[in-house]
C-alpha angles and dihedrals in degrees: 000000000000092000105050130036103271121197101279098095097277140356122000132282099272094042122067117279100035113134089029094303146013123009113281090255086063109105161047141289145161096015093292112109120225105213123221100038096218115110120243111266110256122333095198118123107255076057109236117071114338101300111037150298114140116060127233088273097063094044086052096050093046088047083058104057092037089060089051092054087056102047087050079054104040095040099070088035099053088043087048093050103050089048083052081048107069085242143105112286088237092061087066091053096054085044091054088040092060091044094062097032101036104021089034083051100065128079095236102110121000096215106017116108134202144203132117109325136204096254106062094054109093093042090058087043090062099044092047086054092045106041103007129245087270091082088031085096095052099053097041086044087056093038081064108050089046078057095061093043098059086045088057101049087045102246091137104118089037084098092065100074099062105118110268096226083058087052091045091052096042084051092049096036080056099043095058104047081054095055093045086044098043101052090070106065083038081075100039095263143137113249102237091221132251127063096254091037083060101059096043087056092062105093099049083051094059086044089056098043084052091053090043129063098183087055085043090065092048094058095044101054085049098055086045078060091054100051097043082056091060098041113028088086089063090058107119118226132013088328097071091057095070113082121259098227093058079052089060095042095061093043087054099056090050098048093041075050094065129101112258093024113115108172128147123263137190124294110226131188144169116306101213082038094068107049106106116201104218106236139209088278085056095043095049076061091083086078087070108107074208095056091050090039083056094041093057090047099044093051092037084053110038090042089051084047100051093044101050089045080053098059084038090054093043088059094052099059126026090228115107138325121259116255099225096189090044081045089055098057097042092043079054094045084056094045088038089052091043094052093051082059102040096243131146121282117285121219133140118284115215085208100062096042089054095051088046090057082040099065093048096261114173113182125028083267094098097054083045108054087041083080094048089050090046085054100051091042092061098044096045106034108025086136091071091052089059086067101055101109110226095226089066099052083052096053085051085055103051087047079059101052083048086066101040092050085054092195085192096058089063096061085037094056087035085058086044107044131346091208094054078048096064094040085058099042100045084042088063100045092054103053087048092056097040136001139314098250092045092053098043088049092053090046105047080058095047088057095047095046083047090058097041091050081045089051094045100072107151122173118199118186118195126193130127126227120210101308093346125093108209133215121174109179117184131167122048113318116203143161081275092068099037108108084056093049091044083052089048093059108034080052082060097047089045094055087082092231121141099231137042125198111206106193105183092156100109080054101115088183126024108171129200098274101052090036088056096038090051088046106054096051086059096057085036089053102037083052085058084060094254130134112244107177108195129198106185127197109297094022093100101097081052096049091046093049083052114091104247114255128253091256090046113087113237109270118243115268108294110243116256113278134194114271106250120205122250121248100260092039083058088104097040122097104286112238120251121275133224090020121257102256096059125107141253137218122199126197114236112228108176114119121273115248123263092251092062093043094098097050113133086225095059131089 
């Protein structure tokens, strides 16, 4: 199919036009663009077009550089995101190193990559400050082993089928808190603590960085780091290929090199030296109604992550579809296997994955091999590490919560639906003003009592007619609807009329509260003496069999219906049907002329 136009309006589905436009890997997802538009020629696994065409050899070149191009994006992030975290910057590395050896291995996703990602930051920011990192392994060790459980039991794609408007403002409830967090250390601050702390800090920053040059550089280089974030990709050439955030990096160390400039760089240890093996004290923790309350939200958050960064992934190449069950468990063996050392929480990066599209990989190889070459980098070249100034790293993070937060996806759902709008919106406010768990949560049931109100869609209609009062109810009537229905009714016992005509025959779903409210006003009103005539859900093939009373307008003329045989005729030679003298169509199937085979309407 990649070679000759196929039937989906142009080239095949690994070129460029296939499915009316540009190839399947072209797009966007998850707030993190994906440059260039056009779709990679042909994931299969022969590698061009769907059956074949590059060896083994090709495919394994192409893995290689890929996994370079990685390695250049996920170095300055891991480190970033341990220094957001509250953690040793090494901590970061061996998260990002198990990522790319244990998570790459599996055959969950082809393309998707994994490490220590931005939005987790804040949260294990706020457990470190809360319970030490100490009990950071144990709770990302049991976080793990959760996620292989539910991969086991097959609840993968159950987190699919959260409600988009709750991911968008998790996402965007993450990505602020980073930004306000993360402008601190891009002057050379300390970040005073909560969210909402945060922001209010903000003016007596700016005042500081003002009164300070030294904290003047720092800014500055990070807000070089933020617009080279925005506008690298626009580079023409060669140039345009490497990450930003390795060309800040690099700008960084030369200007942190120069005489006068005293900013603060990263602090770099040893690598072994930092795993830290949880022990029987961390372990007693378990006991903590707040340990097991951390260990739920960090697996409910870090699975939904990776699995929506998987769906995001699969619509970027044309290869093959992620496995989410297979995803969960490997997603766990990482966290399992970061836990045990003590290292930062692992989930897919939807960063890192584009980037690996991106660069043309083929086979998990290249998210794999990105770990091997993160290993060798810190134990052969820590010294480089230690001249990485901070400011920049933050600069790269709040780049970063600039993505997550999206600003153009709220005018976007506002446009879309004004309900999804407020679920969003009211997702993100609560997780800035508490905590992550607690906004998710109330997101995830303002989304469900948004769908039953939806659902819930009951019409009543009220007139009387002569001595009748009239009320025609049709839709699904539900608790949710019950103070209308109750208006509805006591509106039809105060007209005065004698009788009331109660059609609930166009109701598809009556439950128990409304059933119960509607049946007990008739008994209440034929006490009084009136008369309540009642046609529940499923009576109207018997209303429409009665003869129509004298206060009841005669019903339009019924359609025409197919003659149906009396009792004792069952037996008797049905009639024809359709008559004889109808007509009948037959579908040519005799095969288009060449001339029309290449038709787009056709096939």
């Amino acid at each position: 199919m990649s070679g000759a136009k196929g039937r989906l309006g142009g080239k095949g589905v690994g070129g460029a036009k296939g499915l009316g436009g540009k190839g399947v890997g072209g797009g966007t997802d998850l707030r993190d663009e994906v440059p260039g538009g056009r779709g990679p020629r042909g994931r299969g696994p022969g590698g061009k077009g769907l059956g074949g065409g590059v060896g083994a050899r090709g495919d394994l070149a192409t893995d290689i550089t890929a996994s370079f191009v990685v390695f250049l994006v996920a170095l300055p992030l891991c480190i970033g995101v341990a220094v957001a975290s509250g953690v040793p910057a090494e901590l970061g590395i061996i998260s990002g190193v198990i990522g790319g050896l244990v998570v790459g291995a599996v055959r969950g996703s082809t393309l998707q990559v994994s490490g220590p990602a931005a939005g987790l930051a804040a949260l294990v920011a706020e457990t470190v400050a809360e319970v030490g990192v100490a009990m950071l392994g144990v709770i990302v060790l049991f976080s793990g082993i959760l996620q292989i459980v539910l991969g086991l039991v097959r609840l993968g794609r159950m987190f699919q089928a959260i409600s988009v408007a709750v991911v968008q403002g998790m996402l965007a409830g993450i990505g602020v808190p980073l930004m306000f967090s993360q402008a601190y250390p891009m002057a050379d601050a300390k970040a005073p603590g909560a969210a909402l702390e945060n922001m209010a800090g903000v003016p007596g920053l700016l005042a500081d960085i003002v009164t300070n040059p030294q904290a003047m550089i720092a800014t500055l280089l990070g807000v070089v780091t933020i617009v080279l974030s925005f506008v690298w990709k626009k580079v023409p050439g060669q140039a345009g290929k490497i990450p930003a955030a390795l060309v800040a990096v690099a700008i960084g160390m030369v200007v942190a090199a120069l005489p006068g400039v005293d900013v603060k760089t990263l602090q770099v240890g040893n690598l072994l030296n930092s795993v830290q093996l949880p022990g029987a004290t961390q372990f007693a923790g378990l006991a903590d109604g707040t340990i097991i309350t951390a260990i739920l939200t960090f697996t409910v958050i870090a699975s939904a992550e990776s699995l929506f960064t998987a769906a995001a992934v699969d619509r970027m190449h044309s290869g093959p579809r992620t496995r989410y069950n297979t995803e969960l468990i490997a997603q766990g063996a990482g966290n399992t296997l970061a836990g045990l050392v003590g290292a930062l929480p692992i989930t897919a990066v939807v960063a890192r994955s584009s980037a690996n599209v991106q660069a043309g990989a083929k086979t998990r190889l290249s998210r794999t091999l990105h770990g091997l070459w993160l290993l060798l980098f810190a134990l052969l070249l820590p010294q480089v590490l230690a001249l990485i100034p901070i400011s920049v790293l933050a600069g790269v993070l709040v780049h970063s919560g600039w993505k997550l937060f999206g600003p153009a996806e709220f005018p976007k759902m506002w446009r879309q639906d004004r309900g999804e709008f407020a679920v969003m919106t009211l997702t993100m406010l609560v997780i800035v003003a508490t905590a992550l768990l607690e906004g998710v949560l109330f997101g995830l049931a303002a989304g469900i009592v948004l769908a039953a109100l939806r659902m819930s869609q009951t019409v009543i209609r009220q007139h009387v007619e002569q001595d009748t009062a009239k009320v025609v109810m049709a839709g699904n009537a539900t608790f949710l609807r019950l103070p209308k229905v109750i208006d509805a009714l006591e509106a039809a016992a105060a007209s005065g009329k004698p009788r009331i005509r109660l059609d609930l025959t166009g109701v598809t779903h009556l439950d128990h509260a409304c059933r119960q409210q509607v049946e007990e006003f008739t008994a209440q009103q034929r006490k009084l003496g009136l008369r309540v005539e009642l046609l529940m859900p499923g009576e109207a093939k018997r209303a429409a069999a009665a003869p129509p009373s004298a206060f009841e307008a005669p019903a339009a003329a019924p359609l025409p219906r197919r003659p149906v045989a009396a009792p004792e005729e069952a037996m008797a030679e049905p009639p024809p049907w359709p008559p004889a003298d109808a007509e009948w169509f037959y579908l040519d199937t005799r095969p288009l002329p060449e001339e029309h085979a290449r038709s787009p309407f056709v096939g």
